[in-house]
N, C-alpha and C positions, 0 to 999 in steps of 0.2 A: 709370060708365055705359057701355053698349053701343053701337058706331058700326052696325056691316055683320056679316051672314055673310060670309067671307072664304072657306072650305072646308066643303064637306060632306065626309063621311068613313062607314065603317061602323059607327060607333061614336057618331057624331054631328058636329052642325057646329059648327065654329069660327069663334067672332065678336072682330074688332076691340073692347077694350075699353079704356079710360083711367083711370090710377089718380086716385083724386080729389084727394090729396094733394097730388101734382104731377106730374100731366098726362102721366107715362112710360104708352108706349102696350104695350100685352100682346095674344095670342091665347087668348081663354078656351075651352078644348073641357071641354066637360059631357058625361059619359056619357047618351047617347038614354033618355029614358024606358023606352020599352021593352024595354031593358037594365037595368032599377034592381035587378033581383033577379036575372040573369045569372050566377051567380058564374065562368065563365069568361069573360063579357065585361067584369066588374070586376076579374077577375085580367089582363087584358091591360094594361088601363087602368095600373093599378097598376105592371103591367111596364113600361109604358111609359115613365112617370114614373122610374123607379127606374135606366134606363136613362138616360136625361136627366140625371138628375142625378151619377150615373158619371161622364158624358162632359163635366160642367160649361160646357157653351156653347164647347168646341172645334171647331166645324166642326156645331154645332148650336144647336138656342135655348137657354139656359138658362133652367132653372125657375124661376119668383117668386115661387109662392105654390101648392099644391094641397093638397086632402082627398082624396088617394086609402088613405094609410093604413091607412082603417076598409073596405079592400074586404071585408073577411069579414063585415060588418053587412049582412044583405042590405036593402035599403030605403031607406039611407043615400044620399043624390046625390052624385055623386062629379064632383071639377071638376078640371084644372090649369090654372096663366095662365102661360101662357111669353111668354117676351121675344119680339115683335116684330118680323121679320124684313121690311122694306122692300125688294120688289123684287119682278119677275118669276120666275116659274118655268122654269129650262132650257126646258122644250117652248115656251111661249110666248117665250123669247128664240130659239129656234131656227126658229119659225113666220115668222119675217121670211125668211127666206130660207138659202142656204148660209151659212157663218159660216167665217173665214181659218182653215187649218190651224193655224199658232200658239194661236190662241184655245182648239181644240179641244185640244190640248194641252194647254193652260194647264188648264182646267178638268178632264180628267181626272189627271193630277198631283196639285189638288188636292182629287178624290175619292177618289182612293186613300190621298192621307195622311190622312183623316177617316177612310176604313174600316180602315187600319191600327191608329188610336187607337181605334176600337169593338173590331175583334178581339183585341186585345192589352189589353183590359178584359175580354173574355169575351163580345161584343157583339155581334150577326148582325142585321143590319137588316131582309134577308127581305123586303123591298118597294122597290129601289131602283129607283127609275125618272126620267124627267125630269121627273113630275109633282111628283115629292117633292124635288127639290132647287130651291131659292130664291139666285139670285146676288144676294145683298145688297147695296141700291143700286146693282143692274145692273154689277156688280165682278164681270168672269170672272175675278181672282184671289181673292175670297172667298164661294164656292157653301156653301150652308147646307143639311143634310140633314134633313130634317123627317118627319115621322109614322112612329114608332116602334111605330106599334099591333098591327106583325104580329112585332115583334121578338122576341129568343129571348135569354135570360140565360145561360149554363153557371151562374153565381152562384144563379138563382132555383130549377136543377132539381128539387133535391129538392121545394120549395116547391111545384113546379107539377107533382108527380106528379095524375094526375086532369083536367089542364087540359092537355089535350097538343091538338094539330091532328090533328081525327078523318081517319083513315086517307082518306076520300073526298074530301076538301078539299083543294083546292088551290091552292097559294103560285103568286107570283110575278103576272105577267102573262098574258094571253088571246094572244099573239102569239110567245110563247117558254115553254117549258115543260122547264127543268131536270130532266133524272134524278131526282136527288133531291129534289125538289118531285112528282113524279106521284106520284097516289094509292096509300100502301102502302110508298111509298119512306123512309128515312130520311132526316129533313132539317134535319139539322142538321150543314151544311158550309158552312164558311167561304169559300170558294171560289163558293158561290152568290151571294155582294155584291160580288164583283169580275165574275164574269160576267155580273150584270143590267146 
């Protein structure tokens, strides 16, 4: 059964759900309706998931259950339940006020060993921000990277000839705008998840 929406997203929202068998709590995100026939919003999905489970819940959720597989069936509804990450979001832990220099240390240290285990899988997150990191159970020695939805595989390339990020669109954030994120640019640098 379903608790809450937890997150919306562009792809759709993510709800609090519990396994009935025994009560382990997951984030169900289902691709948006009006995404069912998308095939580059089902190929994201798909990436996403595929990236997730690469990184097997090192410094991420791990996966528990999805149907993203059949993204080439267009019609098909596509779902993944990742493991549950309990805690505030960086921005909303940083919205109380300054926070100790150590802390901040601590917590970059250990974002950069999570994006070192993405890149050294082949893995560009392309959306880092303090919206998408989760310090689990408010632990600034274990921040959790979540929503993989704008990520980039080197693994999936050939897969995703056709499915690329149209030349006018663009990554990143409304407040910083990477080189290689403006429209037109090449973007696919590793170096863009250490600078967000």
């Amino acid at each position: 059964g379903s608790d809450s929406i937890t997150r919306r997203g562009g792809q759709g929202a993510v709800v609090r759900v519990r396994r009935r068998a025994d009560g382990i709590p997951g984030d169900l995100k289902r691709l948006h309706p009006s995404h069912i026939n998308s095939r580059e919003r089902r190929y994201r999905m798909y990436q996403e998931v595929a990236a997730l489970r690469m990184l097997a819940g090192h410094g991420t959720p791990r996966v528990l259950e999805s149907k993203v597989d059949s993204w080439e069936e267009e019609g098909t509804p596509l779902y993944v339940i990742m493991q549950w990450v309990d805690g505030p979001t960086l921005s909303q832990h940083l919205a109380s006020g300054p926070r100790p220099r150590d802390e901040a240390i601590t917590i970059a240290c250990q974002l950069a060993e999570i994006l070192e285990r993405c890149h050294d899988v082949g893995i560009q997150h392309r959306d880092l921000k303090p919206d998408n990191i989760i310090l689990d159970h408010g632990d600034v020695n274990n921040p959790v990277v979540v929503d993989f939805g704008m990520s980039w595989s080197r693994t999936d390339e050939e897969q995703a000839r056709g499915f690329n990020t149209p030349a006018h669109q663009e990554l990143g954030n409304r407040f910083l705008r990477l080189p290689e994120h403006a429209p037109g640019a090449p973007r696919h640098d590793f170096r863009s998840d250490v600078t967000m």
